[in-house]
N, C-alpha and C positions, 0 to 999 in steps of 0.2 A: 537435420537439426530439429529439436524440436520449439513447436510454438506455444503452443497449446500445453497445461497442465492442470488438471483438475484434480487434485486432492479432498474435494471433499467430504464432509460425515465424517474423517480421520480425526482420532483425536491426539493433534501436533501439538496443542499447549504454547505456550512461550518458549518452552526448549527446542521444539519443533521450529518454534519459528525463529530459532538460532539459525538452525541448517538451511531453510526456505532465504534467508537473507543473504547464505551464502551463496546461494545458488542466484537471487537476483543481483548479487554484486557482478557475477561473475560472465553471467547470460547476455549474449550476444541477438539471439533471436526467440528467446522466451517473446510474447505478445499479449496473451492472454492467462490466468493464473485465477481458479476457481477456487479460494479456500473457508467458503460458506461452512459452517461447522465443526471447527476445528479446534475451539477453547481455545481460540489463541489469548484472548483479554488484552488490556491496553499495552502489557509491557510486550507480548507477542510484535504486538503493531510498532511498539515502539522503535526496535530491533527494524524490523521491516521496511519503515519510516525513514531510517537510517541507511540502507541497502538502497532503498529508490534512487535517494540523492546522487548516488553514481547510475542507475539505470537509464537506458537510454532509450530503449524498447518497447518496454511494456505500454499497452493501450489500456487494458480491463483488467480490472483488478475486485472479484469478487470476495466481499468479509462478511459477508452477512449470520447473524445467527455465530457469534465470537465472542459475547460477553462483554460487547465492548459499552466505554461510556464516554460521557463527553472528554473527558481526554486524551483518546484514542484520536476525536475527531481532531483535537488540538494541535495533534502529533502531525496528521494528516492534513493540514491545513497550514501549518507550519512548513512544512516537506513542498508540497505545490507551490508556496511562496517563494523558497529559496529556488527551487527550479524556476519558477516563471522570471523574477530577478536577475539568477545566470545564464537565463537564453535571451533575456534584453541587453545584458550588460557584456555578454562576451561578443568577440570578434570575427570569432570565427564557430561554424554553426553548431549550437548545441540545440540538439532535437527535446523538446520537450512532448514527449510521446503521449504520457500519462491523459486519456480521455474517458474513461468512467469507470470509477468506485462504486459497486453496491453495497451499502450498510444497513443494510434492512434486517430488521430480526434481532437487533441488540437494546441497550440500554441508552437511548440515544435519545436526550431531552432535544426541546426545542431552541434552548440555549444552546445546545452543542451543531444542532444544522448551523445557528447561527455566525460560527465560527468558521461555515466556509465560506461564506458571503463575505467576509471581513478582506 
C-alpha cells in the first residue's frame, strides 16, 4: 500500500485537485501527501478541505507554493475544527491524524495564520 505521495512541481490546478480528493476520501494508508507546487489555489484546497473531513490517515500534508490565500487557510482551519469536534464528541475512536500542514510560499497574510489560532 502506499503511504507516501509526492506530486510535486505537477501542475494539478483545482481540477487536479478534484481527483487528489478522491483519492483522500478513499485512502486507507496514504500518511504523508507532498503537493508543494501544484496551482491548486483556494478552491483546489477547498475540495481537499472537504475529502479530509472523512480522512483518517493522513499526518503531513504539504501545500506550500499553491497560490493560496487567507481563505484557503479558512478552509483549512475550518476542516481541523470539525475534526477536532468529532473526535471529542464521538464515542467511539475517531483518529484525528492530521499533524502538520506546510503553507509556506503562498499568499498568506498574517490575518490568515491568524485563523488557525482561532
Amino acid at each position: 500500500t502506499v503511504t507516501t505521495l509526492y506530486l510535486s512541481n505537477n501542475e494539478l490546478g483545482p481540477e487536479g485537485a478534484m481527483h487528489l480528493a478522491h483519492v483522500l476520501e478513499r485512502s486507507y494508508s496514504l500518511q504523508e501527501l507532498d503537493v508543494s507546487g501544484c496551482g491548486m489555489e483556494d478552491e483546489g484546497v477547498r475540495v481537499v478541505a472537504e475529502a479530509l473531513q472523512l480522512n483518517q490517515r493522513l499526518e503531513y500534508m504539504d501545500l506550500g507554493d499553491n497560490r493560496l490565500t487567507d481563505t484557503a487557510v479558512q478552509l483549512l482551519a475550518t476542516m481541523l475544527a470539525t475534526k477536532a469536534k468529532r473526535a471529542q464528541q464521538s464515542s467511539v475512536l475517531f483518529p484525528f491524524s492530521l499533524k502538520r500542514i506546510v503553507l509556506s510560499s503562498n499568499n498568506i497574510t498574517s490575518n490568515g495564520f491568524g485563523l488557525l489560532s482561532a
